[in-house]
C-alpha positions in Angstrom: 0.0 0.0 0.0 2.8 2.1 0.3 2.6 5.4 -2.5 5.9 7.4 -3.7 3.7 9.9 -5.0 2.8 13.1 -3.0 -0.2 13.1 -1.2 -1.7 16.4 0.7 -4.1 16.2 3.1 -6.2 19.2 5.4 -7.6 18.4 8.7 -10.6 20.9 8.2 -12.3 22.9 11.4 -14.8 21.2 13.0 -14.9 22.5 16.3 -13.0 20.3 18.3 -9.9 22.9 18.5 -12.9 25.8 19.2 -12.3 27.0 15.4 -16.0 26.7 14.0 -18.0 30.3 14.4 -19.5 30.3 17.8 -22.2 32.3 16.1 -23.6 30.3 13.5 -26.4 27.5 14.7 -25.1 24.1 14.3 -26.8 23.0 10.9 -25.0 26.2 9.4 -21.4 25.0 11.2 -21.7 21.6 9.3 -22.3 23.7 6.4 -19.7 25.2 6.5 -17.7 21.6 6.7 -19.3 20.4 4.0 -18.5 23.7 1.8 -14.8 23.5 3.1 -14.4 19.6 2.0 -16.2 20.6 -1.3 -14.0 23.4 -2.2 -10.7 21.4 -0.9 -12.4 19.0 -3.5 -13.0 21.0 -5.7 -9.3 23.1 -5.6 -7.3 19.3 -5.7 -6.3 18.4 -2.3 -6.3 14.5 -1.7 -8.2 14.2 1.6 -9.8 15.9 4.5 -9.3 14.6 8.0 -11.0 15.0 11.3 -10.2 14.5 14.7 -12.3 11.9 17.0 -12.6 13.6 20.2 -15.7 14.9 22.1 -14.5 17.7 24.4 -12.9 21.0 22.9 -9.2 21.4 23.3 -7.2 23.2 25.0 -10.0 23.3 27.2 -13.1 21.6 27.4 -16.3 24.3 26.4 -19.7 24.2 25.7 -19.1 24.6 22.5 -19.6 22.4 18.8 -17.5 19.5 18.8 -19.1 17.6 15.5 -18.2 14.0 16.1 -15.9 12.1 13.9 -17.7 9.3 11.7 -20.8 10.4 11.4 -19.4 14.0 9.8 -17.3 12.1 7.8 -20.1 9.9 6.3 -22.2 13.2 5.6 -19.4 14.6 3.9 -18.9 11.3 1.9 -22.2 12.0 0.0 -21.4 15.5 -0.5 -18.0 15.1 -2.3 -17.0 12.7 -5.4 -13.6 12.2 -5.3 -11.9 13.3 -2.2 -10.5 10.6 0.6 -11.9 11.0 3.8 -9.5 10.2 7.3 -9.7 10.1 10.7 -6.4 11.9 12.3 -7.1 9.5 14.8 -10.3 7.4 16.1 -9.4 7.0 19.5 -9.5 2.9 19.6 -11.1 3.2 23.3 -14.5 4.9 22.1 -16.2 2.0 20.6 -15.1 -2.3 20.4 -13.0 -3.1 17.8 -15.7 -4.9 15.9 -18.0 -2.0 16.0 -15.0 0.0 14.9 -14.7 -2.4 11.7 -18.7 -2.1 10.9 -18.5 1.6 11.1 -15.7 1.9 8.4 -16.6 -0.6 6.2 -19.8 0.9 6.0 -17.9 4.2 5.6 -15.9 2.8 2.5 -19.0 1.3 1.1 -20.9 4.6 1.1 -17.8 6.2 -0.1 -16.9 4.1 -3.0 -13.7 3.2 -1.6 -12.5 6.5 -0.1 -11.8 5.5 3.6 -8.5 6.6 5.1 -8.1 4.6 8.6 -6.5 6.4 11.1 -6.4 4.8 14.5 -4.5 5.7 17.9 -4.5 3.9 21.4 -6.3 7.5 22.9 -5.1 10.5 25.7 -7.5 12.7 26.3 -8.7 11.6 30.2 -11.1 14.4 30.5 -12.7 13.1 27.5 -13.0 9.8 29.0 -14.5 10.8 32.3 -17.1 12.8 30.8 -18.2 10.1 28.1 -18.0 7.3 30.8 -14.9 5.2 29.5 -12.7 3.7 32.0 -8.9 5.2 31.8 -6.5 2.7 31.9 -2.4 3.7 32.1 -0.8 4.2 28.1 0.7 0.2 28.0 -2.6 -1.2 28.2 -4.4 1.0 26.2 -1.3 0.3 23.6 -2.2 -3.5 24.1 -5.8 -2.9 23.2 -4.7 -0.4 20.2 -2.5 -3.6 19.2 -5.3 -6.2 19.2 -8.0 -3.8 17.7 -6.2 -3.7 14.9 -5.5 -7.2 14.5 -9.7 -7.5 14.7 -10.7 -5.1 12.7 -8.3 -6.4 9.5 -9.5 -10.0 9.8 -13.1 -8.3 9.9 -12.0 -6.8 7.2 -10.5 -9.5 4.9 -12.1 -12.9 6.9 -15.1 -14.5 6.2 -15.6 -15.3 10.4 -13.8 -13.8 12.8 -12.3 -15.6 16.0 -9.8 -13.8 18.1 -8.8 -14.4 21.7 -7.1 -11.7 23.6 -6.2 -10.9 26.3 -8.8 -7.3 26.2 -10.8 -8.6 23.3 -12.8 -11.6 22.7 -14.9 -12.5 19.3 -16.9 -15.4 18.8 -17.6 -16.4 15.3 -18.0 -12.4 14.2 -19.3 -11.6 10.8 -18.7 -8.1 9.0 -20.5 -7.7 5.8 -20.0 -5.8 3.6 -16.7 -5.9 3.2 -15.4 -2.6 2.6 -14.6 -1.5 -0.9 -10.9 -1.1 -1.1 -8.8 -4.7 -1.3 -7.0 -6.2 0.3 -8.3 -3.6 2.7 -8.6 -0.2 3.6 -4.5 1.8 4.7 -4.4 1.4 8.3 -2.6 4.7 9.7 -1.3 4.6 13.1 -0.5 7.4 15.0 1.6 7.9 17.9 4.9 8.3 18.8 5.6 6.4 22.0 8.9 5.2 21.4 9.1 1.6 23.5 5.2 1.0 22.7 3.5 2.6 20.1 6.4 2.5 17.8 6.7 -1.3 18.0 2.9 -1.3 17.1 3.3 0.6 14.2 6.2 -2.0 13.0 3.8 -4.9 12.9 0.5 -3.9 12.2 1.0 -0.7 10.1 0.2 0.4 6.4 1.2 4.2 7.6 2.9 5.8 10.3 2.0 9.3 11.1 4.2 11.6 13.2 5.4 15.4 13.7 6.6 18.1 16.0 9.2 19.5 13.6 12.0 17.8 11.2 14.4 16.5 14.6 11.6 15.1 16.1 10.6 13.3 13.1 13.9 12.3 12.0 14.4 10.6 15.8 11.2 8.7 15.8 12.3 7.2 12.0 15.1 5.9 13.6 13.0 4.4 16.5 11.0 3.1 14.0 13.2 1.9 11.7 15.1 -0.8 14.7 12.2 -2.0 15.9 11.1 -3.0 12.2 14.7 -4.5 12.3 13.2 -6.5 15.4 10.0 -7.6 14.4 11.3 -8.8 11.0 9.2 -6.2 9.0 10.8 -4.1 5.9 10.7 -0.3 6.9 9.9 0.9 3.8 6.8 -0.8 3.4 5.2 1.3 6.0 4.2 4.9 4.2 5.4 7.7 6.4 2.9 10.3 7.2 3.3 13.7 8.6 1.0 16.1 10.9 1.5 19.5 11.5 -0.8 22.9 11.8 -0.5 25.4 9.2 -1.0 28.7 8.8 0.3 30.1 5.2 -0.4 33.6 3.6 1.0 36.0 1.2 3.9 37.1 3.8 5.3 35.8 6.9 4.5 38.9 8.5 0.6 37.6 7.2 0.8 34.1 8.3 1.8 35.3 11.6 -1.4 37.3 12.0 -3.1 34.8 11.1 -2.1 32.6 14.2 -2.3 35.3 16.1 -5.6 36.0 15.4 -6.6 32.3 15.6 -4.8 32.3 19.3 -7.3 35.5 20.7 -10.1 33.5 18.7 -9.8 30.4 21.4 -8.6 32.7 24.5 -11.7 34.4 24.3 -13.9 31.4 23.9 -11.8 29.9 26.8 -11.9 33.2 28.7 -8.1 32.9 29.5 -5.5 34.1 27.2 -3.7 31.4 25.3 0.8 31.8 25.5 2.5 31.0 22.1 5.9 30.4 21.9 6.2 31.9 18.4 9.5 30.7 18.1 8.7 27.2 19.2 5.5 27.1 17.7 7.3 27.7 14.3 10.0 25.3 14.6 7.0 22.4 15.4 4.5 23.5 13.1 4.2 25.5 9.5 3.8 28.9 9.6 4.9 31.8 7.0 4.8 32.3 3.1 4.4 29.5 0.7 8.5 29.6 0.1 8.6 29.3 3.7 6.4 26.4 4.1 7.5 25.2 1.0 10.8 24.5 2.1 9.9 23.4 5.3 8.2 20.0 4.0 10.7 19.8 1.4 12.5 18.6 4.4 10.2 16.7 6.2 9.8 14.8 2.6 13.8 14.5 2.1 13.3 12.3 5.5 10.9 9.8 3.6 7.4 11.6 4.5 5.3 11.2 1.4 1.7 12.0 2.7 1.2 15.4 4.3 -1.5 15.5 6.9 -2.1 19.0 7.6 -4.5 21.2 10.6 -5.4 23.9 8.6 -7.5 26.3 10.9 -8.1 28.9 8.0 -9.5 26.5 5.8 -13.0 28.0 5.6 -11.1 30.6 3.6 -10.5 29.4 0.1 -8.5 32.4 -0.8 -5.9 30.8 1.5 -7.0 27.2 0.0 -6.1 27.8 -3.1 -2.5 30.0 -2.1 -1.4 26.9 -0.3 -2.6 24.5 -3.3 -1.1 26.3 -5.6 2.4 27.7 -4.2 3.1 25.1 -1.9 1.2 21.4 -2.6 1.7 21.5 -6.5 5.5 22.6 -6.4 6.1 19.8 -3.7 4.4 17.3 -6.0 6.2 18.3 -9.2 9.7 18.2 -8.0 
């Protein structure tokens, strides 16, 4: 399943990082998610993505959160072409074998457009408020590791047995199989370097990580021995990359942009939100389309050859189509 051709992806607003308009009613806010995904559609991006959380981030508001699948399968009748991912379902928020029904059902309705994006889950609040027990990282890893292990034999088996040690399946049946053979890309994301990473080596089509070109050369390396461990080649897992971006005709521009993004949430949160500009930058993509041009120019020079990015502007396809065309189609050409 791996791809050496360029793939760019958005993560479109949909509330969870408090970026919809607090002023619209909530059938107009899913408009305007469905008019984003169209126009990404529409301008050539490859995918949209959205996040599967409950509770707004950084803090938890009453405000629109609009939850994961069911957006994405609304938005899967409103577009024709585009892939739709999950950046990532949080394993702990429904069984395994639900999990599997759900995205089959997803790439069925789709016609084979299903991105799977999976991760073991981390946000506690989230669980105490939805009534899912916590249990410490390694044994949510060990459920993230046999969920995955389900859901492909759902996938690809005519009957499912599996006996875990957190799962158990008696004789499970998925129909229909989803579209895509020999099944949907299974993305894993996390970055946990004794754990997650080792998960990722068995059981993943894609790896996605971030937090700047160090961080992201380090966890390739992590990556990269414990493939040598569990016998697996490294380059059949595509590399995938995460980051926020923020691009506009200047630096000066993109800068405001964040900025204004940054008083957006501190007033919804009613505290004002710190950025390390200089941090922030070296983590994430912010500036002119040279700027963020070169910046994934290293990231892909590492190996990354899907491009997963948080675009909080996305709404505005002025800035849609700046970062199509000065940034995505250059780093696809070269």
């Amino acid at each position: 399943m791996k791809s050496s051709r360029i793939q760019f992806g958005l993560v479109i607003p949909q509330g969870w990082h408090l970026d919809l308009p607090e002023n619209l009613s909530p059938v107009e806010q899913y408009s305007l998610i469905e008019r984003t995904a169209r126009a990404a559609e529409g301008i050539g991006f490859d995918s949209v993505w959205l996040y599967d959380h409950f509770h707004t981030v950084p803090e938890p508001r009453p405000y629109s959160c609009f939850e994961c699948w069911t957006t994405l399968m609304a938005v899967a009748k409103a577009t024709r072409r585009l892939r739709l991912g999950q950046i990532v379902t949080c394993n702990s928020y429904r069984q395994p074998s639900y999990l599997a029904k759900i995205a089959s059902i997803l790439d069925v309705v789709s016609n084979g457009r299903l991105e799977f994006g999976i991760g073991a889950g981390w946000y506690e609040h989230e669980y105490l408020g939805y009534s899912y027990e916590f249990p410490r990282a390694s044994i949510r890893i060990g459920m993230l590791e046999e969920a995955v292990q389900i859901i492909k034999s759902l996938w690809t088996e005519e009957v499912t047995n599996f006996k875990g040690r957190y799962y158990r399946l008696k004789e499970a049946y998925n129909y229909p199989k989803p579209v895509q053979r020999p099944h949907p890309p299974i993305l894993i994301g996390g970055e946990g370097e004794k754990l997650t990473l080792r998960v990722v080596a068995k059981h993943a089509d894609r790896w996605n990580g971030g937090e700047g070109v160090e961080n992201y050369r380090h966890k390739l390396e992590v990556l990269k021995e414990h493939c040598k461990k569990v016998g697996r080649d490294f380059d059949e897992i595509e590399k995938t990359y995460i980051s926020d971006i923020f691009v506009a005709e200047s630096t000066e521009k993109a800068v405001s942009l964040l900025r204004k993004f940054n008083g957006h949430q501190s007033r919804l949160i009613k505290r004002k939100i710190e950025c390390d500009l200089e941090q922030y930058v070296k983590t994430h993509v912010v500036g002119s389309p040279k700027e963020a041009l070169e910046k994934l120019r290293k990231i892909r020079e590492l190996g990354a050859t899907y491009f997963i990015m948080y675009m909080p502007t996305a709404a505005d396809r002025r800035l849609l189509k700046l970062l199509h065309e000065e940034v995505v189609k250059p780093l696809r050409e070269e």
